[in-house]
C-alpha positions as CSV (number, residue, x, y, z in Angstrom):
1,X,0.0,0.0,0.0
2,X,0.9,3.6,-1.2
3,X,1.2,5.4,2.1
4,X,1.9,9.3,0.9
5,X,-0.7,9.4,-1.0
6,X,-4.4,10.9,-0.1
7,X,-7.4,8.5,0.6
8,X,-9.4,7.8,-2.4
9,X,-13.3,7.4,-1.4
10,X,-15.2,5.2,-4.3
11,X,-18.9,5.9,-4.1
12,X,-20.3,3.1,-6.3
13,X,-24.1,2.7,-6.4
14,X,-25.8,-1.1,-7.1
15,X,-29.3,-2.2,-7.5
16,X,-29.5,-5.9,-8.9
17,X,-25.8,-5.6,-9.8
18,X,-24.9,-9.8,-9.1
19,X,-24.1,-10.0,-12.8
20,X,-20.8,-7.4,-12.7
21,X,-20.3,-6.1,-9.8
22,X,-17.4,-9.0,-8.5
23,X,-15.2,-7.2,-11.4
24,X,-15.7,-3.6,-10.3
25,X,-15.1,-4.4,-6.2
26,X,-12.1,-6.6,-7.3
27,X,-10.8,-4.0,-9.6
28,X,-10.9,-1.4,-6.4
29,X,-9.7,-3.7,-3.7
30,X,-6.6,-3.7,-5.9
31,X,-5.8,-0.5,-5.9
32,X,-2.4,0.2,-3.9
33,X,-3.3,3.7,-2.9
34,X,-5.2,4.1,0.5
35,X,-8.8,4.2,-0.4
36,X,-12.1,3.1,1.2
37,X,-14.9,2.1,-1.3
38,X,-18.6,3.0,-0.6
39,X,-20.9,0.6,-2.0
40,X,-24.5,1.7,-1.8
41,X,-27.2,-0.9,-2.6
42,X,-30.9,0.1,-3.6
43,X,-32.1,-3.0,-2.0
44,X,-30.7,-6.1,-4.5
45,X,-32.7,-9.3,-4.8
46,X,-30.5,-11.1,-7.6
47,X,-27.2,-12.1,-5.4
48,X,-25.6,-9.2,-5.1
49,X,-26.2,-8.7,-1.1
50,X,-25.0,-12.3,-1.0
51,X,-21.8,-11.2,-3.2
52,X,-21.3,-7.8,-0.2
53,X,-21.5,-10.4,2.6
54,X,-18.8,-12.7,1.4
55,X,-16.1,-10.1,0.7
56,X,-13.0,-9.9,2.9
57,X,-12.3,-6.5,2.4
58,X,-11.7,-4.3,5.2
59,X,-11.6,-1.1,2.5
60,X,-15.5,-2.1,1.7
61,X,-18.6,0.1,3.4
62,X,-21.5,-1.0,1.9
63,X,-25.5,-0.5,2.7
64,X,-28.9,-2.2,1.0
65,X,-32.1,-0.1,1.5
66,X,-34.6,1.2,-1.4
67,X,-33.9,4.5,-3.0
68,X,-35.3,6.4,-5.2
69,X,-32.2,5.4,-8.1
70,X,-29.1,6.0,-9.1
71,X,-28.8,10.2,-8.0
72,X,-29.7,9.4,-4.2
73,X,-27.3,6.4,-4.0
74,X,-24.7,8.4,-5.0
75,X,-25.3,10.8,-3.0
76,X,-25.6,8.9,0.3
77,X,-22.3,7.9,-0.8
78,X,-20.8,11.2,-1.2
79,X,-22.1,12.3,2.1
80,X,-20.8,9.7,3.7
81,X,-16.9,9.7,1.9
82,X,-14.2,10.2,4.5
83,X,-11.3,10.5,2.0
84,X,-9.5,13.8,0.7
85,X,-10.7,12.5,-3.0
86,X,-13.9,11.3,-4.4
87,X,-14.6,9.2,-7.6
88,X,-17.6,7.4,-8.5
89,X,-17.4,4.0,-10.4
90,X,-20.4,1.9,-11.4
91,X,-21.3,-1.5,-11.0
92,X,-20.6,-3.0,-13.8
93,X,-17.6,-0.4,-14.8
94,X,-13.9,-1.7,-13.4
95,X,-10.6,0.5,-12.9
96,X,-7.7,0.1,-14.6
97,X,-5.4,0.3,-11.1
98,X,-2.1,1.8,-12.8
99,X,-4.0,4.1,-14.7
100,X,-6.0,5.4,-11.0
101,X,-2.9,5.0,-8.9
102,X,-1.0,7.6,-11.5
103,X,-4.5,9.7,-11.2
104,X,-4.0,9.7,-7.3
105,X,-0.7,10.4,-7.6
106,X,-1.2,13.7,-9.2
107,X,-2.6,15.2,-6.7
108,X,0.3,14.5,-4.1
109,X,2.2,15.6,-6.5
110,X,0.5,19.0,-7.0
111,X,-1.9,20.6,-4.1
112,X,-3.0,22.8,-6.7
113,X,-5.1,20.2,-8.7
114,X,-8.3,19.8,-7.9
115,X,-9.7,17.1,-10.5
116,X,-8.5,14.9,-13.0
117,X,-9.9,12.9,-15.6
118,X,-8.8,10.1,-18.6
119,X,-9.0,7.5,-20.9
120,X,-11.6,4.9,-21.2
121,X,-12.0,1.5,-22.8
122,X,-15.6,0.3,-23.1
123,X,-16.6,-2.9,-23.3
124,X,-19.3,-5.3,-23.9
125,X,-20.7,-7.1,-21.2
126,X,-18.4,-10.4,-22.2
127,X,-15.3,-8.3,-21.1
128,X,-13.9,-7.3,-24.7
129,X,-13.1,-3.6,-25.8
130,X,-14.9,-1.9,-27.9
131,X,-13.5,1.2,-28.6
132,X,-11.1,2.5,-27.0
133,X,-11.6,6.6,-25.9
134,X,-9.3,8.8,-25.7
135,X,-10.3,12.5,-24.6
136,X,-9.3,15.8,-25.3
137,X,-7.5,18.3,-22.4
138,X,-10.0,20.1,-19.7
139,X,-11.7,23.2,-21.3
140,X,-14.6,24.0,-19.3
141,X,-16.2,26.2,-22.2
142,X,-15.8,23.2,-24.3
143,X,-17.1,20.6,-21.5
144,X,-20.9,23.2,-21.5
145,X,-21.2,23.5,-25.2
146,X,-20.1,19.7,-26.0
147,X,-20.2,18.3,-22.8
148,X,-19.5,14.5,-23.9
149,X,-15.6,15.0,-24.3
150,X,-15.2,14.2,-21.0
151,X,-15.5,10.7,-19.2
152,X,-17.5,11.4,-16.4
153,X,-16.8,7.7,-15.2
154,X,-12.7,8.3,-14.9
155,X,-13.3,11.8,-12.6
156,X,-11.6,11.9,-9.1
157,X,-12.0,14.7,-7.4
158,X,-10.9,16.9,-4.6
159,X,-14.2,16.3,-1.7
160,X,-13.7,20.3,-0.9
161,X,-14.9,20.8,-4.2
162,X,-18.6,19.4,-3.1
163,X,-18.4,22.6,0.1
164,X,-18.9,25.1,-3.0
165,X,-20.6,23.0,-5.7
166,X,-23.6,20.6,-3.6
167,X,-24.7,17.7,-4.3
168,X,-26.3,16.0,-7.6
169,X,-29.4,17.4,-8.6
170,X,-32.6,14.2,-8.5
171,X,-34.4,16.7,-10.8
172,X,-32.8,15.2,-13.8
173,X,-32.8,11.4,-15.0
174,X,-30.2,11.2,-17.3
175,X,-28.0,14.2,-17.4
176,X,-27.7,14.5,-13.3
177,X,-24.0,13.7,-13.7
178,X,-23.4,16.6,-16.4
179,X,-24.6,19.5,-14.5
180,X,-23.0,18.1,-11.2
181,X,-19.6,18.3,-12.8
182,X,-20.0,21.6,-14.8
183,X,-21.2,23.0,-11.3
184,X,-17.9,21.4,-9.6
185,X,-15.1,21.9,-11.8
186,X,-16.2,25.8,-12.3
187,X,-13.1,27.4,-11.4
188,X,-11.6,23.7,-10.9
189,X,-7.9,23.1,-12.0
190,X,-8.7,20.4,-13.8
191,X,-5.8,18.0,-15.5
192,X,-6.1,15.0,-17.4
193,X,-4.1,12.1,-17.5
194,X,-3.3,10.3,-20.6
195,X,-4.0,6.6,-18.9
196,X,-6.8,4.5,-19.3
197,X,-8.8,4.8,-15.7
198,X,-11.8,2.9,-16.4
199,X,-12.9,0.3,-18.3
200,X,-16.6,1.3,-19.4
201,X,-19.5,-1.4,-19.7
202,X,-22.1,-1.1,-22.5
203,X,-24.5,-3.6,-21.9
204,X,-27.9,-4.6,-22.6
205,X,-28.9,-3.5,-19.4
206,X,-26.9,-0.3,-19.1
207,X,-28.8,3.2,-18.4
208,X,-26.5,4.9,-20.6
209,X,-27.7,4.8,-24.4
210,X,-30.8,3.5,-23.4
211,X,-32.7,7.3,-23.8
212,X,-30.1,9.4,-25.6
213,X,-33.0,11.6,-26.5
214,X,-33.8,12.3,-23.0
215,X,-30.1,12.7,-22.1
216,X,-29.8,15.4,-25.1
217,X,-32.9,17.1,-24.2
218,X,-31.8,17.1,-20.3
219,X,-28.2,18.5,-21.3
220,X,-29.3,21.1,-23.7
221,X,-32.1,22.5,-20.6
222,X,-28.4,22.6,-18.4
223,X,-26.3,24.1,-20.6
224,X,-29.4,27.0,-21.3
225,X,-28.8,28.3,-17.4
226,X,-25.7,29.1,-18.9
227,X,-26.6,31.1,-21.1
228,X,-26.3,35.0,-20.8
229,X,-28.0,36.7,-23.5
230,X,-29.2,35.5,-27.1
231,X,-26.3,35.0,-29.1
232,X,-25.2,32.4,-26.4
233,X,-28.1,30.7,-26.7
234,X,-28.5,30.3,-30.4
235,X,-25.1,28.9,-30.3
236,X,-26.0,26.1,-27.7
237,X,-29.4,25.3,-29.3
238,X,-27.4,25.5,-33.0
239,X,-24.3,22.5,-31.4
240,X,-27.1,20.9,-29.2
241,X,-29.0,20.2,-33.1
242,X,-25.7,19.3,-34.6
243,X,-25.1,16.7,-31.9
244,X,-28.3,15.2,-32.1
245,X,-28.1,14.7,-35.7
246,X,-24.3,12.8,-35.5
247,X,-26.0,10.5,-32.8
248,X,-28.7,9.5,-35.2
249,X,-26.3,8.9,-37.9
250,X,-23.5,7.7,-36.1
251,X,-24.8,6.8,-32.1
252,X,-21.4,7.7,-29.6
253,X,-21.5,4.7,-27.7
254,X,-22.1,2.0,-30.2
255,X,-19.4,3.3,-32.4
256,X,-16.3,0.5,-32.7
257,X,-13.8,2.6,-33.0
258,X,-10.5,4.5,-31.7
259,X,-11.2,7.9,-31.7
260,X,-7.8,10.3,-30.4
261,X,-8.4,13.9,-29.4
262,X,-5.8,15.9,-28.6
């Protein structure tokens, strides 16, 4: 174990997760950095509490009770994160440990960093990678009027940053995770690491993809409290209808392909 380092907090929120989520608590229990992960369960009935019981891992906090989805269990979590950082990882994502122990290590390195981000390889739900992602530097001008250039998955975060930001908003069902990070890394130094950090899980099941509409439609209503004065608008409303038309031509996450932005 990496002793200098701060403590990572995982916050990773389950409901009927037996099918994947042995991968993603392996994947953190092998991280060398300190860290303590946060599972929080909307009350399983398919194994997975089974799956929590048996694990020997003193790093491991979980709970099972109902929620109302995927926004409160991650926010129980984050209220209840002891470390210096923050990340949240889904059940049926897994980290890539050297590319999240460089990421911790970033932030010993530099006090002044306050997030960082990176690479991701998603996969199918048999494991194999898909395309493989690899993300632009931070702009936060760019993150509002594109938005999907960043990997919200691979984010670690200073848990200060949540003092000045708040928590995620249950208002939205899709895009919850968009304005929560355009509200915390406002100001943020933000840096990103050109490592894989997560290895990103496109299933069947998965809620991403499964209503890009609504996510579009969610995003765009975000990015519009943005905007100050008409000419910012237009602009938003003009990339939002550009967006929308590559995802019906060409949908982001079912794409096979590398894509490398610099």
């Amino acid at each position: 174990m990496i002793q200098d380092h701060p403590i990572l907090s995982v916050v990773t929120p389950s409901f009927n997760s037996a099918r994947f989520i042995t991968e993603t608590l392996d994947s953190v229990a092998a991280l060398p950095v300190p860290h303590e992960h946060l599972v929080i369960d909307g009350g399983s009935t398919d194994g997975t509490i089974e799956i929590l019981e048996n694990r020997n891992d003193d790093s491991l906090r979980w709970i099972s009770e109902p929620d109302r989805g995927q926004t409160e269990a991650v926010n129980k979590g984050l209220t209840r994160a002891q470390g210096e950082l923050v990340a949240w990882l889904n059940a049926d994502d897994a980290y890539v440990v050297e590319g999240v122990t460089e990421a911790v290590a970033a932030f010993a390195a530099d006090p002044r960093v306050d997030a960082v981000f990176g690479f991701t390889d998603i996969i199918d739900s048999a494991g194999q990678t898909t395309r493989q992602y690899r993300c632009g530097r931070f702009n936060w001008a760019r993150f509002l009027y594109a938005g999907d250039f960043v990997p919200t998955p691979t984010i670690i975060f200073r848990r200060s940053l949540i003092d000045r930001a708040g928590l995620l908003d249950e208002n939205y069902a899709d895009a919850a995770d968009y304005d929560f990070y355009l509200r915390l890394f406002r100001g943020a130094r933000v840096r990103r690491i050109p490592r894989t950090l997560v290895r990103f899980r496109i299933h069947e099941g998965s809620k991403t993809g499964s209503n890009i509409g609504l996510q579009m439609s969610e995003a765009m209503e975000i990015r519009l409290k943005y905007a100050h004065g008409p000419l910012r608008r237009g602009l938003m409303l003009g990339i939002g209808r550009l967006k929308s038309a590559r995802e019906r031509a060409r949908p982001f996450w079912h794409e096979a392909e590398d894509w490398l932005e610099d």
